[in-house]
N, C-alpha and C positions, 0 to 999 in steps of 0.2 A: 505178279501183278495181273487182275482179272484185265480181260481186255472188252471194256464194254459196246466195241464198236459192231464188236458178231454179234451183238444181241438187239441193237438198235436198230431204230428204224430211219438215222439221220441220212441225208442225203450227202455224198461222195462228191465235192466238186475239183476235177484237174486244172489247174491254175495255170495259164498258157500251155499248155497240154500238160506231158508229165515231163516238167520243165528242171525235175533231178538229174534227170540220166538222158536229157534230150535237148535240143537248141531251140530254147523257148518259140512260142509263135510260129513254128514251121511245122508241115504236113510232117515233118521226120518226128515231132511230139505228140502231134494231133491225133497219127491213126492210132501207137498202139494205144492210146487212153481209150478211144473209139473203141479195141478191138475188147478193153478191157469190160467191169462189170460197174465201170464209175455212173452217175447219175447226169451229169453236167460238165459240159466241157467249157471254160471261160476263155476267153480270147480279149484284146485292147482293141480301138480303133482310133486310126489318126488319117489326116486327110492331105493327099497329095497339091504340088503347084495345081496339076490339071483336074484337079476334082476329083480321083478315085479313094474311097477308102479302103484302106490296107491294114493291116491286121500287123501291131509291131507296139510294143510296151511303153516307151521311152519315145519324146518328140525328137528326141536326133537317132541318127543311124549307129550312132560311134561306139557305144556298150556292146550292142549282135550283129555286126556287119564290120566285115572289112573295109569299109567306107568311113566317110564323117561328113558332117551337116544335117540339118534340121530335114525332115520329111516333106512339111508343107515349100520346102524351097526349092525342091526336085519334082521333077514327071515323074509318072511310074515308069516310063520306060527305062529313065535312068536308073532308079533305083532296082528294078530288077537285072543291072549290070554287076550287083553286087553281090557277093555271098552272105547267108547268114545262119551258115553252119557251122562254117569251118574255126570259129572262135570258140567256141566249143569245145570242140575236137575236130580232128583232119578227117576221122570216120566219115562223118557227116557235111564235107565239102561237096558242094552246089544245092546246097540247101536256096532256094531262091521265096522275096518276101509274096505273102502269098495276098490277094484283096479280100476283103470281106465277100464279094460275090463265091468266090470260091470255096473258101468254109462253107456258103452255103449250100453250095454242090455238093459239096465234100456231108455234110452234115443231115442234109435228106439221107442217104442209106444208110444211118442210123441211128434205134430207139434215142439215144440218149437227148437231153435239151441242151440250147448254146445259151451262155451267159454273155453278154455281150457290155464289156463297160466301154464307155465312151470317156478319154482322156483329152482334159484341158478344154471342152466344147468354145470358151471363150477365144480361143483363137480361131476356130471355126463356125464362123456364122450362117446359121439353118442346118446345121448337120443332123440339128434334129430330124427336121421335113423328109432331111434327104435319107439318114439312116429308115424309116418309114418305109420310103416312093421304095428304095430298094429291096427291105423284107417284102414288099406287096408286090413286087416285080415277080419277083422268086416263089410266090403262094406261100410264103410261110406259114403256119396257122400259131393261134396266138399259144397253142400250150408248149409251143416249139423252142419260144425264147421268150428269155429276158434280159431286161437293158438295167445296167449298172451305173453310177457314176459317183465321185465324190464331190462333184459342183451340185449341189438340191434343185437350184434353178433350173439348170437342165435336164431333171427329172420332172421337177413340176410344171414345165414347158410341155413335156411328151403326155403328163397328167391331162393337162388343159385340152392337150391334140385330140385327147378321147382314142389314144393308139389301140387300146386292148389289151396288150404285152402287159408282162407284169414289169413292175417297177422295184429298183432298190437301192437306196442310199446307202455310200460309203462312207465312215464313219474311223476319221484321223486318229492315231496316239497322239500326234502333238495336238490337235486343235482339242479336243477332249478330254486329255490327259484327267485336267483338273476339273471337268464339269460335265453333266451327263448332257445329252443334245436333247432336241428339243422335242420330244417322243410325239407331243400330241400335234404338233406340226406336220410331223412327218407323217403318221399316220392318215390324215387325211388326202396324200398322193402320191402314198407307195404302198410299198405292200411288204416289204424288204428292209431293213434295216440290220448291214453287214461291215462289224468293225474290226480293228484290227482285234486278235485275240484275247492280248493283255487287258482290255476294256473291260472284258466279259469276268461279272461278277453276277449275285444272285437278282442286288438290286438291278442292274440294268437289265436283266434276262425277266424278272418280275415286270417291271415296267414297258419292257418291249409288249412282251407276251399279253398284257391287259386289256393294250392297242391293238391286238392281234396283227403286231406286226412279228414276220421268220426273221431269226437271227442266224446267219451265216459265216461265222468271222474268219477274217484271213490272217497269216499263210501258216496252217497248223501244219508242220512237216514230223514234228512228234508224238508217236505214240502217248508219251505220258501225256503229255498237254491236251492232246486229242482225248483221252480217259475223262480229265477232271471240264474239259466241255461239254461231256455228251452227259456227265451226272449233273451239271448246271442247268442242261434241258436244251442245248443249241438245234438248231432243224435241219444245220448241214454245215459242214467243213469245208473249207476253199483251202488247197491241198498243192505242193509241185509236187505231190508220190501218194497220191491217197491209195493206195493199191497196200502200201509199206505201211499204213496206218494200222492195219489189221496185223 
């Protein structure tokens, strides 16, 4: 099997870091994808009782943490009593959850961009504002990151904001299955549109591409699957091993 990924020019994205061999959303995933030659490191964000955003996939603790309960129910202080390694494996005990400030620390000394999707914003009202006040805190510059989400509204909230960042719609197998979404919508306040894999046929990659909007679809972990996307013309892979895609 040829492998078309050496030859392209698609962009690499590590999907909670490289979340194969490492306990999602912790610095133990984040650095080596960092250390690696990926393009884009994606991260989730969900927002604490006291108002920090914190970087964790899932609105409870209970799937990556030796804990249980909803995120926005606890402090951060609480929640950094937990581990969220050690489910994983024992290797990776005192993995602790890390905030969005921190990645961004973490993610200044190096080339690569953060993807940043914002999960469920409906239960967090102005996260947009605050996701912003925060990148601006931190000098982010806008070719640094982009923000993600599967709610539109809250893309085209951050549209309206005039953030600068680039924008990208997440695009469901169930809500889509049976109908393509709604390209020329989206197109006018994003710039992204990234579905899950199976979506990706020629018509929908025709129809993106017209609106010039990038198609990035997630969670390509296989090689072959990764093959017949990059001849369908995709602009990047959302990846837990993109390293293992080659």
């Amino acid at each position: 099997m040829h492998n078309y990924l050496e030859d392209s020019r698609v962009m690499l994205i590590a999907h909670r870091g490289f979340s194969t061999d490492f306990p999602e959303n912790t610095r133990a995933a984040f650095e080596p994808a960092l250390e690696s030659d990926i393009d884009m490191l994606e991260i989730d964000i969900h927002r604490t009782k006291d108002n920090y955003l914190v970087v964790i996939h899932d609105d409870t603790i209970n799937r990556t943490s030796n804990g249980k309960g909803k995120v926005k129910d606890y402090s951060l202080n609480d929640l950094m009593q937990f581990d969220y390694g050690v489910i994983k494996h024992i290797k990776f005990k005192g993995q602790r959850l890390m905030t969005l400030e921190q990645v961004l620390v973490l993610i200044q000394n190096y080339p690569q961009k953060l993807l940043i999707e914002i999960k469920q914003p409906h239960f967090y009202p102005g996260i947009e504002q605050q996701l912003i006040d925060i990148l601006k805190k931190h000098d982010i510059s806008e070719e640094k990151v982009m923000i993600q989400s599967f709610d539109q509204k809250c893309i085209r909230n951050l549209y309206d904001m005039k953030v600068g960042f680039k924008l990208g719609v997440l695009i469901s197998k169930r809500k889509y299955w049976y109908r393509m979404p709604n390209f020329d919508k989206i197109a006018v306040y994003a710039d992204y549109v990234n579905p899950h894999y199976a979506l990706v046929n020629h018509k929908f990659m025709t129809a993106a591409h017209s609106l010039e909007l990038s198609v990035m679809p997630y969670t390509v972990n296989e090689p072959s699957i990764a093959n017949k996307l990059i001849i369908l013309g995709v602009d990047g892979l959302i990846s837990d091993n993109p390293t293992k895609l080659k």
